[in-house]
N, C-alpha and C positions, 0 to 999 in steps of 0.2 A: 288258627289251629286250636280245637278244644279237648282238652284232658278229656280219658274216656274216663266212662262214666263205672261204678260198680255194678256190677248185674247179680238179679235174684239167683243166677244158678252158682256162686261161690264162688266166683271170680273176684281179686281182694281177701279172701279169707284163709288165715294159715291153717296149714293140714296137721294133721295128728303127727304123722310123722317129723315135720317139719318143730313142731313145737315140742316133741320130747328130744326130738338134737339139740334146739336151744336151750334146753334146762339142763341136757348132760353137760354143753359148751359153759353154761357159767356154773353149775357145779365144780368143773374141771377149775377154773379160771378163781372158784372161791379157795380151792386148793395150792393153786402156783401161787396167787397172790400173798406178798408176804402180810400185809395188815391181816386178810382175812385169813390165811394159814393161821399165822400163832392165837387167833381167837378160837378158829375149828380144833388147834390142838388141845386146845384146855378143856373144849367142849369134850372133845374125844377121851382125855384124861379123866374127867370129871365122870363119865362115861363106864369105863372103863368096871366098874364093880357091877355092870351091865350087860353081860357078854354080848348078848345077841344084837345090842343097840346100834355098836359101832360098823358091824358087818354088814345093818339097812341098808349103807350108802354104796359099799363093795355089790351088794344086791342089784339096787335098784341102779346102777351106772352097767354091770353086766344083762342084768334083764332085761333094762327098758333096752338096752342096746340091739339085742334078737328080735326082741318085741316090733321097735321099728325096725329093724331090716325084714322080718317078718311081714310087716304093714305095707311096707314097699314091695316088699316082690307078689302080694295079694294085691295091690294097685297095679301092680306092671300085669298083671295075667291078666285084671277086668280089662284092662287097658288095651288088649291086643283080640282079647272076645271081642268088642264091641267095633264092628266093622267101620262107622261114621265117628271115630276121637275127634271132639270139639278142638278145635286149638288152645283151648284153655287151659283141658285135661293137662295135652301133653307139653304146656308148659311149666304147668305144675309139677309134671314127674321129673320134666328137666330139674325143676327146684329143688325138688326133695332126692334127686338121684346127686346132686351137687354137694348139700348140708350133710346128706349118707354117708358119699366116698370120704368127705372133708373130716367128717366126727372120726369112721373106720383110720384113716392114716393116721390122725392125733390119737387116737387108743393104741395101737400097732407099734409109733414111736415111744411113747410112755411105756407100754410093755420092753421094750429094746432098752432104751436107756434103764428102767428098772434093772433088768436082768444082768447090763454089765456093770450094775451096780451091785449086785450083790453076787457076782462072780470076780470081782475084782477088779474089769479089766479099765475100768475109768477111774 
């Protein structure tokens, strides 16, 4: 039995989509973490006489977030034009439809536990 091989048409190579959920996943992840928290807080502190500095990342974790779901649902439409989908295509959209829903529920939950944090109710 031999490993397949990588082919010239993309097959092996991560999608846009797929690579701005992994950089929101450990942005997220540089936040929970406590070593990396209290260094981003100081960073943010330090920041701070900065207005618009600290808001970049509130930006770019809400933006890139549309951005790729925007990305994907422009892959799901060429994806259903194009009458002959490689096998490859569509399991690449499996991929990136997977890393999607997984990022959306971890935002949705952070949004929730936020909110009954600052309504009191936890």
């Amino acid at each position: 039995m031999s490993m397949p091989s990588v082919t010239p048409n993309g097959v092996g190579k991560i999608s846009s989509v797929s690579a701005i959920v992994l950089i929101n996943f450990v942005l997220l992840g540089s936040c929970l973490l406590p070593a990396t928290r209290d260094a981003l807080g100081q960073v943010f502190q330090a920041l701070k006489h900065y207005p618009p500095l600290p808001w970049l990342f509130d930006l770019w974790v809400v933006g890139f977030t549309f951005f790729a779901t925007g990305l994907f649902i422009r892959k799901m439409v060429k994806a259903w034009r194009v009458a002959e989908a490689s096998r490859s295509r569509t399991s690449a959209l499996v991929v990136d439809a997977a890393f999607l829903l997984c990022w959306w529920i971890a935002l949705l939950v952070i949004i929730a536990w936020a909110l009954m944090l600052g309504t009191g109710v936890l």
